[in-house]
N, C-alpha and C positions, 0 to 999 in steps of 0.2 A: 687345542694344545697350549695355544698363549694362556688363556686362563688355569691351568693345571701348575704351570711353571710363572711364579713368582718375578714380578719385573726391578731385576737385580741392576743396579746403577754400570758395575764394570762389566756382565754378560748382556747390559743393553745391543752393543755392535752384532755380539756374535747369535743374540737370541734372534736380530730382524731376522737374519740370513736365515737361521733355523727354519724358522717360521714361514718366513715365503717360499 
């Protein structure tokens, strides 16, 4: 999923949480 979604500077915070 992290590879599909682009590692955006200001969704950095919210992407970890996504992600784990």
């Amino acid at each position: 999923m992290s590879s599909a979604t682009p590692p955006h500077p200001l969704s950095y915070g919210s992407a970890h949480l996504l992600t784990l």
